[in-house]
N, C-alpha and C positions, 0 to 999 in steps of 0.2 A: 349548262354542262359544257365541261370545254372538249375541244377537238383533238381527236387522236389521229393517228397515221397508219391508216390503215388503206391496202392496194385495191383500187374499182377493178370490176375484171378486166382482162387487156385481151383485145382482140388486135388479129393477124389480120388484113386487107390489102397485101401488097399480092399475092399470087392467085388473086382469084380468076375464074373464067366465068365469066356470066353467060356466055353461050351455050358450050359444054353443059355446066351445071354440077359441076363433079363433085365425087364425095368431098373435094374440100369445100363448095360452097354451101351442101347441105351441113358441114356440121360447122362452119360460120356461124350461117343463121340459125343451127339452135342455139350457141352461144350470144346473140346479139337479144333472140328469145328471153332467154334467162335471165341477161341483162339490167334490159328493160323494163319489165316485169319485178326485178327485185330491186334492182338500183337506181331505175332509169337513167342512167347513165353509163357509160363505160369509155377505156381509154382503147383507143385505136391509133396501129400504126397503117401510111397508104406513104406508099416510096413513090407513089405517081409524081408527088409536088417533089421539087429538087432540094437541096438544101440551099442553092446558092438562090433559089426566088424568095423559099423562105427569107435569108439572110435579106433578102430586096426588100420584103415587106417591112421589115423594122426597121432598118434604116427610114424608107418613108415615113414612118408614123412618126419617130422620133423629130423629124424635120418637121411632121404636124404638129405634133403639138407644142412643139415650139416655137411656133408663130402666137404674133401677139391673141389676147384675145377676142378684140376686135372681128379679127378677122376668122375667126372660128366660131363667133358668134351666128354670120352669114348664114350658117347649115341651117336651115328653116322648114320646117314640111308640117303640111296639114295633117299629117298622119301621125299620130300618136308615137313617142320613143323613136320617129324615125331622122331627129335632126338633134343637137345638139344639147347636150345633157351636162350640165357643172353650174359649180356655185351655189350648191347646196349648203345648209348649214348643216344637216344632220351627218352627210357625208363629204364632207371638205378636201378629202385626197382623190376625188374620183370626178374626171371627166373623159366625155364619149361625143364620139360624134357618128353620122350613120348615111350611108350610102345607096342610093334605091338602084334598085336592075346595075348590080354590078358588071351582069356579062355584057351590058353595053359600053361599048369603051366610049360611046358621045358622052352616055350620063356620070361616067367617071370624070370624063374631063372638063364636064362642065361645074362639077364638083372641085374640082383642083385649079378651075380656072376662080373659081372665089374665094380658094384659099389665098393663092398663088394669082400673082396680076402678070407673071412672066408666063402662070405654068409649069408645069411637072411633067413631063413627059414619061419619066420614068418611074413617078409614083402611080399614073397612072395607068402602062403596061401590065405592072408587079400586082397589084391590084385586081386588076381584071383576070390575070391568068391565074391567080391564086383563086379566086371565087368562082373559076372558071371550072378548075381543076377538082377543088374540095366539093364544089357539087356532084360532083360524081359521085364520091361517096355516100354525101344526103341521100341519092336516088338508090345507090344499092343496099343502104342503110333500112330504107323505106319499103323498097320493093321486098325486102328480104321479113321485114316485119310481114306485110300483107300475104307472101306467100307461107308464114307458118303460122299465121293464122286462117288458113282456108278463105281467101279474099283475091285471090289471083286475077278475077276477073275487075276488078277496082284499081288495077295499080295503074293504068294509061289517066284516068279520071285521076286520082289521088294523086299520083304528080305533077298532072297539067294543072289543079288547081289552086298551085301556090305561085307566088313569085319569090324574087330571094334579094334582102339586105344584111346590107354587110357593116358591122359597126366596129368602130377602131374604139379601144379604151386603154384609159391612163388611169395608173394607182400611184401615186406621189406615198414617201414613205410619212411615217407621222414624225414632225417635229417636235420636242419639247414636252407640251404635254397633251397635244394633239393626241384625240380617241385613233385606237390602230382600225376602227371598220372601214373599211373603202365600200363596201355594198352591202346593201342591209339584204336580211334572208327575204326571199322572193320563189317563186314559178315563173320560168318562162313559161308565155302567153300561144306560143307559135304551135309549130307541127313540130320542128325539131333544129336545136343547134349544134355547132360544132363548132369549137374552142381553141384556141392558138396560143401560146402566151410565150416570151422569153421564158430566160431561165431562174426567175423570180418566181416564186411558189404563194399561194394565196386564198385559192378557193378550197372551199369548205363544202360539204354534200352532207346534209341530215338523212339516215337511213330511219329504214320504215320503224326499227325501233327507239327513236329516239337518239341516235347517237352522232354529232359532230363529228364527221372524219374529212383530215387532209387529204388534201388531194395531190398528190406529188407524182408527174407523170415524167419522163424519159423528155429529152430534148426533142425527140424527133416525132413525139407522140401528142394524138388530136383528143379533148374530149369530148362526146358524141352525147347530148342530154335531149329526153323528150322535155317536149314541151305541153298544155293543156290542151291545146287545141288538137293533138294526135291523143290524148288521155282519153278527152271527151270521143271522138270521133272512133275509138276501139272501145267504147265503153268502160273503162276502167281497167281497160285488160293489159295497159299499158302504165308505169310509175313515173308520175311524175313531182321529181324530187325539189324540194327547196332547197335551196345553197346561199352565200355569201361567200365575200371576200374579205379576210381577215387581211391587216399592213404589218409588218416585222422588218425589224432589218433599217438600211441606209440607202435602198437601189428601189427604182421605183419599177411597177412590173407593166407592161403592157401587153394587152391582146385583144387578136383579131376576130370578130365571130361569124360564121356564116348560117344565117337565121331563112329557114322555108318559113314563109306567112303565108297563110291562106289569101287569094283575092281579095280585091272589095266587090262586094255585094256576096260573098261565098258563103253560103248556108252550110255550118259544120252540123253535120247530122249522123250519127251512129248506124252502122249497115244492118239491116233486117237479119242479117245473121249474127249480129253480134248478141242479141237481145233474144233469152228466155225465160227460163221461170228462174234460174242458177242467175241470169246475169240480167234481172230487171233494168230498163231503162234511167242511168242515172241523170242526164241532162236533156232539156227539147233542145231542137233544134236552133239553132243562134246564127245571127250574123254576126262574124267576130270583129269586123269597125267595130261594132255597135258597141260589141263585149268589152273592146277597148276604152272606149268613149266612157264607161260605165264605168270597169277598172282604174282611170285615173280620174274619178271625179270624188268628192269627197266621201259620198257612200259606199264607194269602190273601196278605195285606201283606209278607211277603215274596219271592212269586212273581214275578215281572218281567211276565208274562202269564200274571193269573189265570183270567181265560177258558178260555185252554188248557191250563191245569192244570186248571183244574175239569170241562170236557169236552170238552177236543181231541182230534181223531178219529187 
């Protein structure tokens, strides 16, 4: 079925007060509620990041991935999707590369230092204050989930127990008669992302009723997707949506993403209150390495719903 264009809801986060707590953040988070729950996803504006860091961040990337390949081969990590992603045949316009504990400016630059044999200095500033900055969002993104789901006393726990990567992605347009997919339909795996991209359009979001819709946000706006790892961990109380990225056009598109992963060794397990007779237990408890390790092996990758092959109740 093809993709239409149709607007995710768009939330406001530039005027909040998380101290206060005022009627504008209560009816935030009923919107981020609804959301999530219907669309798992939505487009958000936060005027925290400037335009001119935004503008920093792509100019870097564009200098990244323009280095040979060789040297972006380097990005290496024991950790499942957290290093360098291309040369696929199924998806030939799509390479990524991934950056761990971005809020440390040593592990950014030691990152830029294997890109880069001079260094980057300034990819890796733009960088760091960008993931630095956009997490804040993640945390009032999260904590606003928790607090309208009666879970208030979970939100110091539920954010300390993730850490955060940051992955930069390139979508080359299609040549000739190159397929237009850049990313086959998927679930993020994590608690939750948030999406950056130029002004090249591409991702696609399936709604709970089957339907392909474009995604076409504002220059200046982030998109905010659960991921399974927060689905599981609210009991299903939260949507987490499959999407891809469809190639059009002659400009290739790039974007940033700032992904919360649970720890390793984090046991993701659903809260005694989320679970009753209306909301039976749908997953046990998992270590999400593990779930990863599982998810890209071949019994993963060919499960339709690895989650629930791997621990559906």
């Amino acid at each position: 079925m093809g993709s239409e264009t149709i607007k995710l809801p768009f939330i406001n986060f530039s005027e909040l007060d998380q101290e206060s707590q005022t009627s504008n953040w209560e009816s935030v988070k009923d919107k981020v509620k609804f959301a999530l729950q219907e669309f798992g996803c939505f487009e958000a504006t936060f005027d925290q990041i400037s335009q001119n860091l935004r503008n920093s961040v792509f100019v870097g990337l564009k200098q990244l991935f323009d280095l040979p390949l060789q040297n972006k081969l380097r990005n290496r990590s024991n950790k499942p999707y957290h290093g360098y992603v291309g040369q696929y045949a199924m998806v030939p316009l799509y390479e990524s590369l991934g950056i761990d504990s971005p809020h440390d400016l040593g592990s950014i630059e030691s990152f830029t230092n294997l890109m880069w044999s001079e260094g980057n200095p300034d990819f890796s500033k733009s960088i760091q204050s960008f993931s630095q900055q956009l997490s804040e969002l993640d945390q009032i993104v999260r904590k606003m989930v928790l607090e309208s789901l009666g879970l208030e006393k979970y939100i110091d726990e539920h954010i300390e127990s993730s850490n955060y990567l940051v992955r930069v992605q390139k979508y080359d347009f299609p040549k000739g008669h190159e397929a237009e997919l850049g990313l086959t339909s998927h679930t993020d795996k994590n608690f939750l992302t948030i999406l950056y991209q130029n002004e090249v359009n591409g991702l696609e979001v399936l709604t709970k009723d089957g339907q392909w819709i474009t995604v076409d946000p504002s220059p200046n706006s982030f998109i905010v997707m659960i991921g399974e790892a927060f689905h599981a961990w609210t009991n299903g109380r939260l949507h987490s949506a499959y999407h891809r990225v469809t190639m059009k056009g002659s400009v290739a598109r790039y974007s940033i993403g700032l992904f919360s992963v649970p720890k390793e060794g984090y046991i993701v397990k659903a809260p005694e209150e989320m679970v009753d007779e209306e909301h039976p237990l749908l997953f046990k408890p998992f270590d999400h390495v593990k779930f990863l390790d599982f998810y890209y092996s071949e019994a993963g990758q060919r499960s339709p719903a690895a989650l629930k092959a791997y621990c559906g109740v």
